[in-house]
N, C-alpha and C positions, 0 to 999 in steps of 0.2 A: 557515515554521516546519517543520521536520524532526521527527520524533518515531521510537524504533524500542522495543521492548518484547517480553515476555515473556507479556501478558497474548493471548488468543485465539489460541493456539497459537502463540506468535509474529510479530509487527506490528511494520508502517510505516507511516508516515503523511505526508503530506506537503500544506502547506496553503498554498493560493494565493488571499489574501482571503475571499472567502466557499463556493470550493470545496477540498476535500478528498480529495486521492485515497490510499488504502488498500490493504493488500493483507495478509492474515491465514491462518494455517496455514506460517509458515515456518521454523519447526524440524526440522531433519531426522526423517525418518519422518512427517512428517507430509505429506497431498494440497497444496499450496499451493492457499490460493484465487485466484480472478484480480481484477487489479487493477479497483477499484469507486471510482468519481467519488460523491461528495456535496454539494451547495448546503447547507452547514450551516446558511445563515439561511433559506431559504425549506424547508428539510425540516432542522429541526434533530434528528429523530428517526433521521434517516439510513436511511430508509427505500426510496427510489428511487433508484436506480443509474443513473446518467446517462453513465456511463465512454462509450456507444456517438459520442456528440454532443460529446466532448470530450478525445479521443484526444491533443491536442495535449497537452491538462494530465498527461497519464500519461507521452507522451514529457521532459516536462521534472522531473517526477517522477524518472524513471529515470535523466537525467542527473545530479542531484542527489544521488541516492542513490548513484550509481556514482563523486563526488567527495568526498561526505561521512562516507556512511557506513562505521563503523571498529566489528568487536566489538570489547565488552569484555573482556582477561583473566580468561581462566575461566568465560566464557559461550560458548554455542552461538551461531556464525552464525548470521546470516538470512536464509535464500536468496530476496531479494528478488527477486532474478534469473533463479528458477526459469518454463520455459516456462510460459504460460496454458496451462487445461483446455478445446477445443473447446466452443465453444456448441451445445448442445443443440436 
């Protein structure tokens, strides 16, 4: 399942059984956040970011979005694309 939106400055989503990979702030002018992995059923609060142990699901993520996803007429892009911010 594919999802993109308006909501959290801008979001995608992309779900592969029970994980989730995400990535919010993508409206122009806006920091993009970097792309965050979630186990919706074993953390359905989505509170642990697992993206480090599952790089693979973000790369297919990215292939995904880079065939699917299409703005809407009269909506802002969403630079899903934009570089990750260095880990801290």
């Amino acid at each position: 399942m594919v999802w993109a939106g308006g909501g959290y400055g801008g979001q995608v989503a992309v779900r592969f059984d029970a994980k989730k990979v995400i990535r919010r702030n993508l409206f122009p002018g806006k920091k993009p956040g970097n792309r965050e992995v979630c186990d919706i059923v074993k953390d359905p609060a989505e509170k642990n970011d697992i993206a480090a142990e599952n790089r693979d699901l973000i790369d297919r993520a990215i292939a995904i979005l880079d065939r699917e996803y299409k703005p809407a007429p009269g909506f802002q892009a969403l630079r899903y694309e934009a570089p990750e911010q260095p880990a801290k």
